[in-house]
PDB file as gemmi writes it, atoms N, CA and C in Angstrom:
CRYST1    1.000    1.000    1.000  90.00  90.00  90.00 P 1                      
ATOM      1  N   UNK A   1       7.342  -7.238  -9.693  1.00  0.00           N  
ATOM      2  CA  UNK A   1       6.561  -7.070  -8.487  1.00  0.00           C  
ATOM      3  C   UNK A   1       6.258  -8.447  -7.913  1.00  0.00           C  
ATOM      4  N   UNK A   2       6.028  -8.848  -6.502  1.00  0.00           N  
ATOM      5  CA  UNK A   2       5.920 -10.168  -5.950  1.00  0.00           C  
ATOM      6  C   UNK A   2       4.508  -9.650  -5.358  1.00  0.00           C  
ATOM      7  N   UNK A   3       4.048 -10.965  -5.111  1.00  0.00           N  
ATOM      8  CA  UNK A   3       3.182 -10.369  -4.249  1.00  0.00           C  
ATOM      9  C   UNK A   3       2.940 -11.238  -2.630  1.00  0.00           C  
ATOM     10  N   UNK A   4       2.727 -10.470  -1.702  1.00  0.00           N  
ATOM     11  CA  UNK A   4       3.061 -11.013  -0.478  1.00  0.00           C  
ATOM     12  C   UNK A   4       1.624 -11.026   0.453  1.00  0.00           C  
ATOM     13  N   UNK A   5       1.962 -12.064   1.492  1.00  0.00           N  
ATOM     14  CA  UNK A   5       0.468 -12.281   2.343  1.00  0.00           C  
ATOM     15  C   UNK A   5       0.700 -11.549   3.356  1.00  0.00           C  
ATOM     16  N   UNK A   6      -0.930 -11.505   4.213  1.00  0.00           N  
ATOM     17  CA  UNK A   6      -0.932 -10.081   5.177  1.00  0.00           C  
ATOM     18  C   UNK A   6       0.284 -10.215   6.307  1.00  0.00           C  
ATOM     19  N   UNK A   7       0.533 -11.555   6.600  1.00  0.00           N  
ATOM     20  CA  UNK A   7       1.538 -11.576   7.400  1.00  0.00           C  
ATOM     21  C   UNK A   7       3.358 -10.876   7.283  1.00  0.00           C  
ATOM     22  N   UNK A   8       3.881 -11.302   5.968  1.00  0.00           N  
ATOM     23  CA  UNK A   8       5.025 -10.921   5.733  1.00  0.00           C  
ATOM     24  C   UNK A   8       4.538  -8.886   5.870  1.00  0.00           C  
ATOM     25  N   UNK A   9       3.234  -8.435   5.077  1.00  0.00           N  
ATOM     26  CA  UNK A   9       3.189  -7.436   5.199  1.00  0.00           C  
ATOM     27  C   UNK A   9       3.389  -6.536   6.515  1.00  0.00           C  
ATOM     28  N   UNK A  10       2.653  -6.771   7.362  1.00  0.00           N  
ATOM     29  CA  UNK A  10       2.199  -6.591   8.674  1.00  0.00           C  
ATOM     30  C   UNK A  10       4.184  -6.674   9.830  1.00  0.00           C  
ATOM     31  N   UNK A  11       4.849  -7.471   9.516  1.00  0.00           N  
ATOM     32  CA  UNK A  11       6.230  -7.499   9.717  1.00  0.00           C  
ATOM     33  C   UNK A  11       7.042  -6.452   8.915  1.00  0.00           C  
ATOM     34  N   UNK A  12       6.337  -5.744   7.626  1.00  0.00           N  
ATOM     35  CA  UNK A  12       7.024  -4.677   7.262  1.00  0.00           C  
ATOM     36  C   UNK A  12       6.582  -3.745   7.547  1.00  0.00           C  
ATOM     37  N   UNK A  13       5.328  -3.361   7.778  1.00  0.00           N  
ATOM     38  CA  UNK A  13       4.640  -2.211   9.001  1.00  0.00           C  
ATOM     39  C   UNK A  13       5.158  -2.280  10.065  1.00  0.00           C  
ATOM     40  N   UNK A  14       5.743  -3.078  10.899  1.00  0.00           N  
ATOM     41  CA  UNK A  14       6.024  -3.087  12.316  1.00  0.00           C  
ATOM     42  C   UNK A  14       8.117  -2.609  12.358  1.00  0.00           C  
ATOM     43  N   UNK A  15       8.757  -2.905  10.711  1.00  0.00           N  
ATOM     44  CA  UNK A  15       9.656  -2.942  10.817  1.00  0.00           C  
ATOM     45  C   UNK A  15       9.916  -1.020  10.252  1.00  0.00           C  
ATOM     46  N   UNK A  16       8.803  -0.542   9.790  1.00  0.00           N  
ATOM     47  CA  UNK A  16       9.035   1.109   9.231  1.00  0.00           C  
ATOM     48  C   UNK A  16       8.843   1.445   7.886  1.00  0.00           C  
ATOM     49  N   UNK A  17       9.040   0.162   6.974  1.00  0.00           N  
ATOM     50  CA  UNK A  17       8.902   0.108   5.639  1.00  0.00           C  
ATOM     51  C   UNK A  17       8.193   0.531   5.352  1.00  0.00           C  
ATOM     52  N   UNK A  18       8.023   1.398   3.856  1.00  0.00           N  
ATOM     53  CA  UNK A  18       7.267   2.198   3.265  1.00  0.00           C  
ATOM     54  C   UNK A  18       5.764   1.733   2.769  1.00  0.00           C  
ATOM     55  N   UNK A  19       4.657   1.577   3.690  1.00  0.00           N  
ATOM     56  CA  UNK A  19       3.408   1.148   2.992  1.00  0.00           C  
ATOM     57  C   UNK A  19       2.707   2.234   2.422  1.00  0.00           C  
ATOM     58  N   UNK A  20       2.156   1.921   1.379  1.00  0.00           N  
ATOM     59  CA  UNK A  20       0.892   2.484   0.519  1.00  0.00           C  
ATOM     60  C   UNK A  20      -0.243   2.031   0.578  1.00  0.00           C  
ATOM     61  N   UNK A  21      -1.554   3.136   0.657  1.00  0.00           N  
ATOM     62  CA  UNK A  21      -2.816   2.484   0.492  1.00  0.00           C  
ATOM     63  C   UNK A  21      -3.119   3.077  -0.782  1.00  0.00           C  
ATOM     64  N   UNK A  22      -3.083   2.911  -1.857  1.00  0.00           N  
ATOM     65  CA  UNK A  22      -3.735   2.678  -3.501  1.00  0.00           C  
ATOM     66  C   UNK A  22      -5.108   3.238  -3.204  1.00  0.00           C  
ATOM     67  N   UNK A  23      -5.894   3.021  -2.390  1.00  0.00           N  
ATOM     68  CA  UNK A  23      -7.240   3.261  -2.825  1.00  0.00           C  
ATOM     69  C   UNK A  23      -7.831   5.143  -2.838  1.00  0.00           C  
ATOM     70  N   UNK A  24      -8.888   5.207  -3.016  1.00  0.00           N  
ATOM     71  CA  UNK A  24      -9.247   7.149  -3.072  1.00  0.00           C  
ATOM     72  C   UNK A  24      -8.736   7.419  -1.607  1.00  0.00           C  
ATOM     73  N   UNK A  25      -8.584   8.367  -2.492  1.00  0.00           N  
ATOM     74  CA  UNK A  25      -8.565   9.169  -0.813  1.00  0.00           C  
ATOM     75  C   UNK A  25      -9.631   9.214   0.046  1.00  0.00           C  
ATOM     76  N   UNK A  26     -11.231   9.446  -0.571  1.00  0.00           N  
ATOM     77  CA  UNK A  26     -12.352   8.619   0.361  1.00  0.00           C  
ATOM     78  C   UNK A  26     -12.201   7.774   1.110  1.00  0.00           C  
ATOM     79  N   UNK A  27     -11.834   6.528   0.461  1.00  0.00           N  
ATOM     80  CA  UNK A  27     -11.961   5.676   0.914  1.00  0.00           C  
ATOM     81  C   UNK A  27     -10.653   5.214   1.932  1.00  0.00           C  
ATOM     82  N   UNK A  28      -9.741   5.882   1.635  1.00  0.00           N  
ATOM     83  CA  UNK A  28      -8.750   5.889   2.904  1.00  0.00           C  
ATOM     84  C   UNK A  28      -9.016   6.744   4.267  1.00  0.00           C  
ATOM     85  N   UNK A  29      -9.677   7.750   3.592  1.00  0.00           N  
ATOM     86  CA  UNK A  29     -10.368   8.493   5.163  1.00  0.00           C  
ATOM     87  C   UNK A  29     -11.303   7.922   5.717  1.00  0.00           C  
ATOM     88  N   UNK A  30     -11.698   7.176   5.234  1.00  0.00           N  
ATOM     89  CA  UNK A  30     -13.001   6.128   6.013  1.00  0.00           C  
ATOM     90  C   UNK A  30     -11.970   5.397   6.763  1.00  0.00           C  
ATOM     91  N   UNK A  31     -10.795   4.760   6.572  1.00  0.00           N  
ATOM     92  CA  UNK A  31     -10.076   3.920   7.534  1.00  0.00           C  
ATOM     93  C   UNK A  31      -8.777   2.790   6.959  1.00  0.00           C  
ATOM     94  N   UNK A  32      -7.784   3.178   7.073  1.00  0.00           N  
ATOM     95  CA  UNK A  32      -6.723   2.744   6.834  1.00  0.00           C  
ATOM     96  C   UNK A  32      -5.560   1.933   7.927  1.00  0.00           C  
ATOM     97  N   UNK A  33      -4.711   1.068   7.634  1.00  0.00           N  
ATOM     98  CA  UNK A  33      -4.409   0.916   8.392  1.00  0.00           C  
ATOM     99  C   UNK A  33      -2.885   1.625   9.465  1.00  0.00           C  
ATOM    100  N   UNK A  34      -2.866   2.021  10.425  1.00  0.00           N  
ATOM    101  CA  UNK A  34      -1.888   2.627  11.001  1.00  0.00           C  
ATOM    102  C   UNK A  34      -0.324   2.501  10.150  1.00  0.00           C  
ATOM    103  N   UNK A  35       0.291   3.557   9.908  1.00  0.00           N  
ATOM    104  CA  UNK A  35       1.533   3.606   9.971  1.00  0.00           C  
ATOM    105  C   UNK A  35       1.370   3.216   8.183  1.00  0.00           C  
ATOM    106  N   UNK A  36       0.155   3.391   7.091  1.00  0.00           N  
ATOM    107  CA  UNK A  36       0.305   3.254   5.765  1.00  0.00           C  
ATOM    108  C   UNK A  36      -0.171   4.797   5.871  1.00  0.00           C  
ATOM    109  N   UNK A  37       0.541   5.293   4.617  1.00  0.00           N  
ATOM    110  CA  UNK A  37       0.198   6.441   3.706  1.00  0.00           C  
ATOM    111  C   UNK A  37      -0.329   6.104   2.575  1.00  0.00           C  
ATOM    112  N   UNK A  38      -1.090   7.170   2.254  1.00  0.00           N  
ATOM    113  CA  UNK A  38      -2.232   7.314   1.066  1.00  0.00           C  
ATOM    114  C   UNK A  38      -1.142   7.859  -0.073  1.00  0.00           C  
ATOM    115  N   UNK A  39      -1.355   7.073  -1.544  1.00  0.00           N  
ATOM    116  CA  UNK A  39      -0.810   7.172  -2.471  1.00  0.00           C  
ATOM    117  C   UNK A  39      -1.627   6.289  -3.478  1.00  0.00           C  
ATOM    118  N   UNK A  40      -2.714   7.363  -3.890  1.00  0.00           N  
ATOM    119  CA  UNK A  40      -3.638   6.403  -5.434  1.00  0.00           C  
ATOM    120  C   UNK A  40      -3.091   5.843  -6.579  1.00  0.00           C  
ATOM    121  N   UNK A  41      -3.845   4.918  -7.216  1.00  0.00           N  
ATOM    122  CA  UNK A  41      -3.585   4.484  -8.188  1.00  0.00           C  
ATOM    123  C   UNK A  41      -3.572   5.408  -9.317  1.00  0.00           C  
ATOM    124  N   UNK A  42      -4.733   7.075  -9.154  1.00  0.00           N  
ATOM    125  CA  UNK A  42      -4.527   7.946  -9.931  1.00  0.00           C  
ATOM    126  C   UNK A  42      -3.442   9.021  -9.684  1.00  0.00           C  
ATOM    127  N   UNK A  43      -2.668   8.837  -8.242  1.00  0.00           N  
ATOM    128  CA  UNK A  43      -1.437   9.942  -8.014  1.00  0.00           C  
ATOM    129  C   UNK A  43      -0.315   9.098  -8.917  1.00  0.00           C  
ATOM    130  N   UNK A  44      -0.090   7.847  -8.957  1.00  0.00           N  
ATOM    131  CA  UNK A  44       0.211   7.354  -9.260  1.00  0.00           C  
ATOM    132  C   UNK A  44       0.760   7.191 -10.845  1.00  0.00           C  
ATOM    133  N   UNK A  45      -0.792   7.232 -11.562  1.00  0.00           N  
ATOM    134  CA  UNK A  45      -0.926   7.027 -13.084  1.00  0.00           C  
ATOM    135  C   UNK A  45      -0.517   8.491 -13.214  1.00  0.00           C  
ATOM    136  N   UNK A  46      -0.668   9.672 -12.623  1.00  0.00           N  
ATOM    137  CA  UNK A  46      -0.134  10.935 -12.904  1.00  0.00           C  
ATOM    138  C   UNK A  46       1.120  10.924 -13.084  1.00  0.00           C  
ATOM    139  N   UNK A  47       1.960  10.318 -12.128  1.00  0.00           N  
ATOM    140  CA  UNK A  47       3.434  10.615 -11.512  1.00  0.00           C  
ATOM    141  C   UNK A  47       3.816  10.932 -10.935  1.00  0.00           C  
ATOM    142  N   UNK A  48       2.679  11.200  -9.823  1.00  0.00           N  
ATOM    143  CA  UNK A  48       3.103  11.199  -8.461  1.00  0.00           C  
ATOM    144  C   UNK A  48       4.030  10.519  -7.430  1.00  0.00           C  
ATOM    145  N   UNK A  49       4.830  10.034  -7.782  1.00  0.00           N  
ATOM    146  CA  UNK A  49       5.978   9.026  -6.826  1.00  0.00           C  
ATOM    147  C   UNK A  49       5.973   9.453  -5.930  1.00  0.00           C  
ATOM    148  N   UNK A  50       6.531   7.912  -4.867  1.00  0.00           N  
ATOM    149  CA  UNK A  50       7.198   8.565  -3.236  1.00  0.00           C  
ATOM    150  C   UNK A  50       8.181   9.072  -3.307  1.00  0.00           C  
ATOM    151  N   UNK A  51       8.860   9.753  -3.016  1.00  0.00           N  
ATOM    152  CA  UNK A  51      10.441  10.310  -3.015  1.00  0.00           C  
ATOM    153  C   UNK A  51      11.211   9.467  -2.005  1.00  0.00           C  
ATOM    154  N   UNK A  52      11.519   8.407  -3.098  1.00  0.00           N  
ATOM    155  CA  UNK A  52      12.241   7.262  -2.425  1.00  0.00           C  
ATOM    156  C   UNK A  52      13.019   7.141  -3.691  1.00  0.00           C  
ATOM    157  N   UNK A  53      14.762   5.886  -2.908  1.00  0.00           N  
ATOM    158  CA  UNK A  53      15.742   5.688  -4.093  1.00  0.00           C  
ATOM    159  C   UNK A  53      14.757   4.191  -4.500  1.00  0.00           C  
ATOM    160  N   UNK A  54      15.134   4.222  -5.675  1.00  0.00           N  
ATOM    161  CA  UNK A  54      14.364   3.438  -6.823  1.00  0.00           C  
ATOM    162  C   UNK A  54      14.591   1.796  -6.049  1.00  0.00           C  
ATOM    163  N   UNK A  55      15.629   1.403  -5.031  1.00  0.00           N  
ATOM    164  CA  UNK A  55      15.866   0.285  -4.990  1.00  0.00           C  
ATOM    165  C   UNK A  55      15.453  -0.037  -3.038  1.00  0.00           C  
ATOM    166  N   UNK A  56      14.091   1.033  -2.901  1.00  0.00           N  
ATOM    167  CA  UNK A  56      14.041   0.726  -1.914  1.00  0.00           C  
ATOM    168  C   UNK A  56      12.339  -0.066  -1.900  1.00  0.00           C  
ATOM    169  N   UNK A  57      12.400  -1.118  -0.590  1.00  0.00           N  
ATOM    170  CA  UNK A  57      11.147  -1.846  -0.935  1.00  0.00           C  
ATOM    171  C   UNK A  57       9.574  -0.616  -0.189  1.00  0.00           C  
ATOM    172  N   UNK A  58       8.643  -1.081  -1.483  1.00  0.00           N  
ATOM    173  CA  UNK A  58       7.444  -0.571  -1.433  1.00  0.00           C  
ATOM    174  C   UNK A  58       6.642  -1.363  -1.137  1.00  0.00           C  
ATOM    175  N   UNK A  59       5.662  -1.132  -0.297  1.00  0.00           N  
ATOM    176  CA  UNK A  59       4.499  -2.391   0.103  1.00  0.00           C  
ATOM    177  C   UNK A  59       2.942  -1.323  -0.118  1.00  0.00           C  
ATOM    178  N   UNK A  60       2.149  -2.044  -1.247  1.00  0.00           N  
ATOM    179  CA  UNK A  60       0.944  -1.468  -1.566  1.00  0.00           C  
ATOM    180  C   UNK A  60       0.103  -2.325  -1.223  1.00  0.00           C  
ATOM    181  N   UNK A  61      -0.958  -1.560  -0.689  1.00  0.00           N  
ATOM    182  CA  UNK A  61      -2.068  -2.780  -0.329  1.00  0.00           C  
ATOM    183  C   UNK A  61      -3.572  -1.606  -1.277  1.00  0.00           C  
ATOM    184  N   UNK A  62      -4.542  -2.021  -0.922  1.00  0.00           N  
ATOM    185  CA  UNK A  62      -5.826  -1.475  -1.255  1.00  0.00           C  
ATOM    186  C   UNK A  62      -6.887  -2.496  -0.877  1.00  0.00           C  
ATOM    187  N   UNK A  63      -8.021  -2.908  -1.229  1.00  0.00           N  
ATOM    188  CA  UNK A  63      -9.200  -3.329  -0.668  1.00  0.00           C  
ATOM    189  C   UNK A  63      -9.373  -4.463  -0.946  1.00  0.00           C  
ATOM    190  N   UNK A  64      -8.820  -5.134  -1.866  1.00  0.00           N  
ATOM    191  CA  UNK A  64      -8.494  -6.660  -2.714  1.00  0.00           C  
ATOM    192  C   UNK A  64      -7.009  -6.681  -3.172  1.00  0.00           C  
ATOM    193  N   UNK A  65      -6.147  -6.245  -3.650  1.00  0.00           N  
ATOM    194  CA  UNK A  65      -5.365  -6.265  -3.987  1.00  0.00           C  
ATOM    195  C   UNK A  65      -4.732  -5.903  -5.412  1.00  0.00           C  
ATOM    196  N   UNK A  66      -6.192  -5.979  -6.144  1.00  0.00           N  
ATOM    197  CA  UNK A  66      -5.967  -5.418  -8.003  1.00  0.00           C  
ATOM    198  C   UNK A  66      -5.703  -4.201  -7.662  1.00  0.00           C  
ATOM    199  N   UNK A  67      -6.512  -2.894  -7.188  1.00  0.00           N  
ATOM    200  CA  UNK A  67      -5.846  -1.486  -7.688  1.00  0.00           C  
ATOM    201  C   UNK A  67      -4.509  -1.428  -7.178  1.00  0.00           C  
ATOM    202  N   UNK A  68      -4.171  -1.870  -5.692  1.00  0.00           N  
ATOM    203  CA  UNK A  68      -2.612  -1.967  -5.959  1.00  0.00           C  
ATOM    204  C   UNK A  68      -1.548  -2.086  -6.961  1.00  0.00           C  
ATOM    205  N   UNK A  69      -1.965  -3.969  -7.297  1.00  0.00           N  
ATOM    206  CA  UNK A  69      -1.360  -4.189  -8.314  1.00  0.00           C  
ATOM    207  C   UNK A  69      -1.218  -3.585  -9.668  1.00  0.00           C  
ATOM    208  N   UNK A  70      -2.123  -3.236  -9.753  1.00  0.00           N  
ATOM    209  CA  UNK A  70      -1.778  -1.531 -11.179  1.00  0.00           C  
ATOM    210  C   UNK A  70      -0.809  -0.766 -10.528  1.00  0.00           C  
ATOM    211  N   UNK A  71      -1.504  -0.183  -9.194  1.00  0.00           N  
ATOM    212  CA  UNK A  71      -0.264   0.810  -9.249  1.00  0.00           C  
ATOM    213  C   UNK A  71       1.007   0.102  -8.874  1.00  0.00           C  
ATOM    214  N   UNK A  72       1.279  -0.597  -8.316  1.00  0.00           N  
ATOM    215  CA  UNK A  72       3.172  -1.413  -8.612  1.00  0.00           C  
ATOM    216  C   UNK A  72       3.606  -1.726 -10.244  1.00  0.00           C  
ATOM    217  N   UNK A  73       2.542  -1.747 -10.947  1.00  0.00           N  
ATOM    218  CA  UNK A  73       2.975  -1.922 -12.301  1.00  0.00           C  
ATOM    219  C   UNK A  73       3.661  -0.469 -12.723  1.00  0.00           C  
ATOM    220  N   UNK A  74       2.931   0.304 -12.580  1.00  0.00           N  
ATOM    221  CA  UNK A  74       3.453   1.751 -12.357  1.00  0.00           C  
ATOM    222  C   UNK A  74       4.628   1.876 -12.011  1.00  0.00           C  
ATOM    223  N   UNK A  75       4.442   1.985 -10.818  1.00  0.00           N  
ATOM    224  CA  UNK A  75       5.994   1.728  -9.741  1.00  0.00           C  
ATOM    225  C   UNK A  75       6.995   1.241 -10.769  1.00  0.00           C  
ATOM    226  N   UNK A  76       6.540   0.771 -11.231  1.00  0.00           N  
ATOM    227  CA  UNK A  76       8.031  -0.572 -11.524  1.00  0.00           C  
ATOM    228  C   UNK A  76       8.294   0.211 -12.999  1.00  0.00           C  
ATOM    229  N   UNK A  77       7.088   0.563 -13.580  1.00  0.00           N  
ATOM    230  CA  UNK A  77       7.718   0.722 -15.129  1.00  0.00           C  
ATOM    231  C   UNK A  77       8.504   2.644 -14.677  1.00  0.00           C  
ATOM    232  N   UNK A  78       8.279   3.146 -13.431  1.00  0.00           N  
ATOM    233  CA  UNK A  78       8.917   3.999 -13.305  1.00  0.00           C  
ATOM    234  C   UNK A  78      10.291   3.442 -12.877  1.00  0.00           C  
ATOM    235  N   UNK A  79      10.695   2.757 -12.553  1.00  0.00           N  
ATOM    236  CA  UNK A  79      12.013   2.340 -12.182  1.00  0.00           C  
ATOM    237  C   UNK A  79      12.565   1.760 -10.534  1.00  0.00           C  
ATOM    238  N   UNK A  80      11.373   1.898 -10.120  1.00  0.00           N  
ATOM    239  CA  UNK A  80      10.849   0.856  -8.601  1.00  0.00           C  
ATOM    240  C   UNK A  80      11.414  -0.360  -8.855  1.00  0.00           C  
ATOM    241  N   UNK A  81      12.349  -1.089  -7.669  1.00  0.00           N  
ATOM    242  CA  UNK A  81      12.751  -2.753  -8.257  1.00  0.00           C  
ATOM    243  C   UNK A  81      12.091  -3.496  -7.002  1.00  0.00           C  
ATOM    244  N   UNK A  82      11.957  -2.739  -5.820  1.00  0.00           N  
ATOM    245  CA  UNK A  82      11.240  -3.695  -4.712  1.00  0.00           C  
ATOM    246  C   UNK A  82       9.988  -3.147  -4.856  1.00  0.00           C  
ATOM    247  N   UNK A  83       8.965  -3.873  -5.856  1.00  0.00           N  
ATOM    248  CA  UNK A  83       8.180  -3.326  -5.378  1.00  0.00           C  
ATOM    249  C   UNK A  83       6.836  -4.474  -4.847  1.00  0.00           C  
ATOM    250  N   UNK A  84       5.968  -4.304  -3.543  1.00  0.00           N  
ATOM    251  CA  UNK A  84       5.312  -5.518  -2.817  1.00  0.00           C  
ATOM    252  C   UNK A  84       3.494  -5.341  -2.814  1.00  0.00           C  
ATOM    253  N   UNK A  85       3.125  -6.308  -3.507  1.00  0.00           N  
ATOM    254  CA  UNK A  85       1.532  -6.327  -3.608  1.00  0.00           C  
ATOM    255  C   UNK A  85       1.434  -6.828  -2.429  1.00  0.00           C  
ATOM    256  N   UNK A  86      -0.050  -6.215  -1.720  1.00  0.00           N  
ATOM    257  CA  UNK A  86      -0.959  -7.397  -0.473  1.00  0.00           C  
ATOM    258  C   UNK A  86      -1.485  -7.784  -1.111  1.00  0.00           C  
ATOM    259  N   UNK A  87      -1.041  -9.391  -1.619  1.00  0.00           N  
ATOM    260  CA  UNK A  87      -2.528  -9.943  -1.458  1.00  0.00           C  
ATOM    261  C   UNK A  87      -3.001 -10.291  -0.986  1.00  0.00           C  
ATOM    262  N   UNK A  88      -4.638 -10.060  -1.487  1.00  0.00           N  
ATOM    263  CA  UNK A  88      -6.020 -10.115  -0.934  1.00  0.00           C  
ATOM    264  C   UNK A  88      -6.556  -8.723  -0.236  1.00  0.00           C  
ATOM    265  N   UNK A  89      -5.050  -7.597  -0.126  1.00  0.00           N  
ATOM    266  CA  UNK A  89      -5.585  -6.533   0.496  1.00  0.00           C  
ATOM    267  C   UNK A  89      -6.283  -6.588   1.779  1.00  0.00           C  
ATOM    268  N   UNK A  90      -6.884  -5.624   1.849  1.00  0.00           N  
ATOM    269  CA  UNK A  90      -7.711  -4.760   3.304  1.00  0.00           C  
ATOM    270  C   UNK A  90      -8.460  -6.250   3.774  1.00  0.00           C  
ATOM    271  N   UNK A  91      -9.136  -6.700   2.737  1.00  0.00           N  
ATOM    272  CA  UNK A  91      -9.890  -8.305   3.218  1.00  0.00           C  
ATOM    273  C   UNK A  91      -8.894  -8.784   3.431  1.00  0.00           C  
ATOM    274  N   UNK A  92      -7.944  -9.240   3.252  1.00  0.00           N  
ATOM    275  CA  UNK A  92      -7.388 -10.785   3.550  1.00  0.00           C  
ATOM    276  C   UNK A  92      -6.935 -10.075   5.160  1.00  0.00           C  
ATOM    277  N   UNK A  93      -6.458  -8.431   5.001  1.00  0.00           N  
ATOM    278  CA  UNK A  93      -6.144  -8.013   6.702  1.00  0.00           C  
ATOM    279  C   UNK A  93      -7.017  -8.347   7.695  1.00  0.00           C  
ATOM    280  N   UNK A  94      -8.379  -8.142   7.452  1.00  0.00           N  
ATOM    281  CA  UNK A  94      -9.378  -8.287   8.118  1.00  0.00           C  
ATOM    282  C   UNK A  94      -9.078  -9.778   8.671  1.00  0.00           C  
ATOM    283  N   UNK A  95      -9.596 -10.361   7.656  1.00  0.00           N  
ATOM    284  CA  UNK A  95      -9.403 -11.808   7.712  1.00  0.00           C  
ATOM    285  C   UNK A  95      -8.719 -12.561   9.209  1.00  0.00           C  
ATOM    286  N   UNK A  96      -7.411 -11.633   8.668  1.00  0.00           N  
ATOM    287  CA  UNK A  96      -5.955 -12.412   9.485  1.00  0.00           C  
ATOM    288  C   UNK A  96      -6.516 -11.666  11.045  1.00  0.00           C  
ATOM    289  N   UNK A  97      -6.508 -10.599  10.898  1.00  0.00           N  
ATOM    290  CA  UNK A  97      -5.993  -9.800  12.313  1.00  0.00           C  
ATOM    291  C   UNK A  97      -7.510  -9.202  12.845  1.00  0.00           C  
ATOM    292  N   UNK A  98      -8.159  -9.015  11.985  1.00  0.00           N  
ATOM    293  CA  UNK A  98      -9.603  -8.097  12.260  1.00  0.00           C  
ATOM    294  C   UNK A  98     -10.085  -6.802  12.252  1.00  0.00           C  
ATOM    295  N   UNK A  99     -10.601  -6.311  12.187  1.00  0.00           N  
ATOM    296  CA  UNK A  99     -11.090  -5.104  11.924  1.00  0.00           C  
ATOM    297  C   UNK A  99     -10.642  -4.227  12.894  1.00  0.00           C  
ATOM    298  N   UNK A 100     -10.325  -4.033  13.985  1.00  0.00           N  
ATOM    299  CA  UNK A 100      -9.898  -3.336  15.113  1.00  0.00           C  
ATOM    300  C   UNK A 100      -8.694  -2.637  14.834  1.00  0.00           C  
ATOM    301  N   UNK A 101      -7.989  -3.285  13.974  1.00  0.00           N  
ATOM    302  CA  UNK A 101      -6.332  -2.480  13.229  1.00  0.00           C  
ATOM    303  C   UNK A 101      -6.618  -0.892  12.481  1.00  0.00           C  
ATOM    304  N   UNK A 102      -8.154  -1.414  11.855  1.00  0.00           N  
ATOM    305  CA  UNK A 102      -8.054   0.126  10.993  1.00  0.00           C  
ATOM    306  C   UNK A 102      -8.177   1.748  11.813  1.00  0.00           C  
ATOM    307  N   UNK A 103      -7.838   2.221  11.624  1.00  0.00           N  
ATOM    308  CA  UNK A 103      -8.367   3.894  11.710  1.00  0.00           C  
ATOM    309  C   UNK A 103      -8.532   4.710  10.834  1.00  0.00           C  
ATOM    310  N   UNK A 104      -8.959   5.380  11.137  1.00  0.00           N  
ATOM    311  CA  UNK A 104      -9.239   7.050  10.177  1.00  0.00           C  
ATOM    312  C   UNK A 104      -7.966   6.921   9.460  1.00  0.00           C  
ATOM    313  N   UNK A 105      -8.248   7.153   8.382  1.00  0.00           N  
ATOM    314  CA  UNK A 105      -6.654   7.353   7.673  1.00  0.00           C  
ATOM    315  C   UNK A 105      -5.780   8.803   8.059  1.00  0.00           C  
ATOM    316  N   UNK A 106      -4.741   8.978   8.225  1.00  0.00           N  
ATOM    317  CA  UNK A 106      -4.143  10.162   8.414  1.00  0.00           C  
ATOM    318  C   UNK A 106      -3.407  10.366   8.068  1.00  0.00           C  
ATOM    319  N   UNK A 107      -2.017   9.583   7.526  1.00  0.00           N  
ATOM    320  CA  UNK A 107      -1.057   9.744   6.521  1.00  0.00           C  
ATOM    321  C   UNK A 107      -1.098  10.201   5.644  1.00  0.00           C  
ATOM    322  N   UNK A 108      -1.311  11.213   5.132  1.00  0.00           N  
ATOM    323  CA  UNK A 108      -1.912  11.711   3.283  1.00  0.00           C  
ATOM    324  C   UNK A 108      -0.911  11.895   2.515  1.00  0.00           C  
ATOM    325  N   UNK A 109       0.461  12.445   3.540  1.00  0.00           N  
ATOM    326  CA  UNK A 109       1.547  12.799   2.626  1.00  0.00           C  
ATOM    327  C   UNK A 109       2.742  11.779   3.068  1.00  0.00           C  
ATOM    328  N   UNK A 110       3.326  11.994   1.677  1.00  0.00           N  
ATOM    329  CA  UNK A 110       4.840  11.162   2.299  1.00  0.00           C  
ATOM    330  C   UNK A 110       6.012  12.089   1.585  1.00  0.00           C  
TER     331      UNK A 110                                                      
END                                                                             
């Protein structure tokens, strides 16, 4: 797993690539960012996968960047080879671009 800053991320949101938000589902309905789907660190630890081929790139973000990074550990020991941490997460987004990006989460399924 690599892990990448909000910028390279934000160029794979704009390009279609598969983002994940890691965090509860609460807390993704409070506000996520456009064009990511919800996929926990506990759908996750279940075995919940995306139904994607194993060699396609994944970009996880969450609120800091640790519960992600569990779940890409996941990812990967399932057989995931691209798989992309935000770091710093939802903060470092803020940070870069500002708060105005998020919405209601609505993606739930993929």
């Amino acid at each position: 797993m690599k892990n990448v800053d909000v910028h390279t991320f934000a160029a794979a949101l704009a390009r279609g690539e598969s983002c994940f938000d890691t965090r509860s589902r609460a807390q993704f309905e409070q506000g996520s960012l456009p064009g990511v789907t919800h996929l926990s660190l506990e759908q996750v630890q279940n075995g919940v996968l995306p139904p994607l081929p194993p060699d396609s790139p994944i970009y996880l973000l969450c609120e800091r960047g640790v519960i992600s990074e569990l779940a890409g550990l996941y990812l990967e020991a399932s057989g995931f080879s691209q798989v992309y941490n935000v770091e710093g997460g939802l903060v470092a987004w803020r940070k870069a671009f500002g708060p105005s990006e998020e919405k209601p989460g609505a993606n739930t399924e993929f």
